[in-house]
N, C-alpha and C positions, 0 to 999 in steps of 0.2 A: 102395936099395929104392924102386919107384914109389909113390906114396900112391894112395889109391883113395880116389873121391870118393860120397859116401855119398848113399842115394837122393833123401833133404831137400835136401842141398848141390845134388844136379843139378837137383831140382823149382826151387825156388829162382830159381839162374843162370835157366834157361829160363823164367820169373815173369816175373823182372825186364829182363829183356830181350824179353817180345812183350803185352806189359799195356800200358797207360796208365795214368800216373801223376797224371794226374788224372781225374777224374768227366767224363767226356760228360753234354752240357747237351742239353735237348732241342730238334731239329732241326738239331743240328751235326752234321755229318757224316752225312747221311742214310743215304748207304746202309751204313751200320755197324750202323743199329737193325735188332735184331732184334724178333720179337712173336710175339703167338697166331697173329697172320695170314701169317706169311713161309711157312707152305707152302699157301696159298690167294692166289697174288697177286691177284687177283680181289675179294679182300673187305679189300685194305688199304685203311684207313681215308684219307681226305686231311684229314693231319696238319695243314697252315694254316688250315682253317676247324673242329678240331673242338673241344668245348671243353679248355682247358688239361689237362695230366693231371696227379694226384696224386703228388709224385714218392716212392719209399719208396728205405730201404736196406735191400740184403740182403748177409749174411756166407758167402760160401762157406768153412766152416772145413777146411784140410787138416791131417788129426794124423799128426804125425811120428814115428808109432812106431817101435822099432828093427828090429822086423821086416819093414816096411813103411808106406808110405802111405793113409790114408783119410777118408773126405769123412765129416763128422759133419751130421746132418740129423735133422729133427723129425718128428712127425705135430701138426697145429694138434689143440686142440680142435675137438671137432665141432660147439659151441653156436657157432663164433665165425662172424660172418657175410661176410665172404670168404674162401672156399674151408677150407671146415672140414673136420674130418678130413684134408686131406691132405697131402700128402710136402712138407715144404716147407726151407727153409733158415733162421739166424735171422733177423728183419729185419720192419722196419713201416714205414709211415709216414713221414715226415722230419717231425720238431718244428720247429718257428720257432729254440729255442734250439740247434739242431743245427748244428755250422759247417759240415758236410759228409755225406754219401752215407756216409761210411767214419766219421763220429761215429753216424749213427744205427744204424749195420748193429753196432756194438762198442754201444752202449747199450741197443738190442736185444736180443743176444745177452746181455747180463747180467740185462736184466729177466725174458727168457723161459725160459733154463733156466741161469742161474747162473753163464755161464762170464766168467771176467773177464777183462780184456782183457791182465792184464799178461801173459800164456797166449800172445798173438795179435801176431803179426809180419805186418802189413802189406804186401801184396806189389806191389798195384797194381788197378785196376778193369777189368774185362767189358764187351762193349758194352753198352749198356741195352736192357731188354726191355720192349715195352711191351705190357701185358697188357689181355686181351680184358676186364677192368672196369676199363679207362683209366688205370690204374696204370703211370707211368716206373718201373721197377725198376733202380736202379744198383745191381750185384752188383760188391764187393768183395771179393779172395780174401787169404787169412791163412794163413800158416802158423803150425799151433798144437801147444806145447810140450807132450808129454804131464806127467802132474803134475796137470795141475787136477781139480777137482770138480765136479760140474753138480749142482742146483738147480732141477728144473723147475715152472712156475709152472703148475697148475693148469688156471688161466682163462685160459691161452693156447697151452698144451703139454701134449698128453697121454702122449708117446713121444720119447726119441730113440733114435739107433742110426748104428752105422757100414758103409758100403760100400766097400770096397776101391780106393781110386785107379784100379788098373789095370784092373777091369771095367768102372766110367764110363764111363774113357777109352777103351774098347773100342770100334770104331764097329759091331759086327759087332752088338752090345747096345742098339746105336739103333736101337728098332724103330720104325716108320711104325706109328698106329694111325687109325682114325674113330671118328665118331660122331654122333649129330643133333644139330644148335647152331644153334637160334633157328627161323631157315626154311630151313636148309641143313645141309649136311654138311664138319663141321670136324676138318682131319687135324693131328695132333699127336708129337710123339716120346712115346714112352715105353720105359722101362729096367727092367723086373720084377726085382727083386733077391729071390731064398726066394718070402717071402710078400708082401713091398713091392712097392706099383705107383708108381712115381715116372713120372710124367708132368707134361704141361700147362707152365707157369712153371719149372717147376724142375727137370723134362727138356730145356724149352727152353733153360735157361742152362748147363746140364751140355754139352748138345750146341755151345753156343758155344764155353765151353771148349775143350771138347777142340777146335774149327778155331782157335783162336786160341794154342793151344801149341802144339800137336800138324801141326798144316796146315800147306802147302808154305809155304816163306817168299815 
């Protein structure tokens, strides 16, 4: 009898094999970073003279349910003052006391809505996205073990909810949007899921995703 390899097992393999297994540092490897600016090249910032950027970690959590795969994601609170209210992943900041990109994205994720990390299988790191309020983001992906409970914090999380693996990855679902930003017109992906508008950072890192599984070798 052949074994048949289960959807987790193949997400998995294919993780661990087109990820990096460590944190991209900023300015290494230039053309790997993505940002708010990658589809305006016109308005990328020149990263050697601007000031240093804030690096944060974010968790892309995939839950391995038995019926399928799907990306578990937040709404911020609205009071909070970077990009409140919207679709975001878990993740903040990097502490001083943080050894890593993938320590603050798991520390994160248990202070904002509860999940713990013993849930969370490390898979490997995203390129970095460096966001239009000078934020390094090194997104970290996990697969996560259904079983856990979530805990959302309030004063950082007003919502979570899960989206379907295979829609994300859809490219057909990476829509091109605009809109006015600052003194000009800034285009961004965005992925409407029901009533969810995921765009901005966190359609930008979805849409990396899927070129870095998914996209030609």
């Amino acid at each position: 009898m052949t074994g048949c390899t289960s959807p987790a097992a193949a997400f998995t393999a294919r993780a661990l094999s087109r990820l990096r297994p460590e944190p991209p540092g900023f300015l290494d490897r230039r053309s790997d970073l993505k940002g708010d600016h990658a589809l305006d090249p016109e308005s990328w910032p020149d990263l050697e003279s601007q000031a240093p950027p804030r690096i944060a970690g974010v968790l892309v959590p995939v839950v391995a349910h038995p019926d399928g795969l799907a990306v578990l994601l937040t709404r911020r609170a609205a009071h909070l003052r970077h990009h409140g209210g919207q679709i975001a992943f878990p993740g903040g900041r990097m502490d001083p006391d943080d050894a890593s990109p993938l320590d603050t994205a798991l520390r994160e994720a248990e202070e904002e809505i509860g999940l713990d990390r013993c849930h969370v299988r490390p898979l490997g790191y995203l390129d970095a996205y460096l966001s239009g309020t000078n934020f390094f983001v090194v997104p970290a992906l996990g697969l996560v073990e259904p079983g856990f409970t979530l805990e959302m914090n309030p004063g950082e999380v007003s919502a979570t909810f899960e989206v379907p693996l295979a829609f994300l990855m859809n490219p057909a679902h990476h829509e091109l949007h605009a809109r006015a930003w600052k003194t000009g017109v800034r285009t961004y992906y965005a992925m409407p899921f029901r009533e969810r508008y995921i765009w901005g950072v966190t359609a930008g890192i979805l849409r990396n995703m899927h070129e870095r599984l998914y996209g030609e070798e």
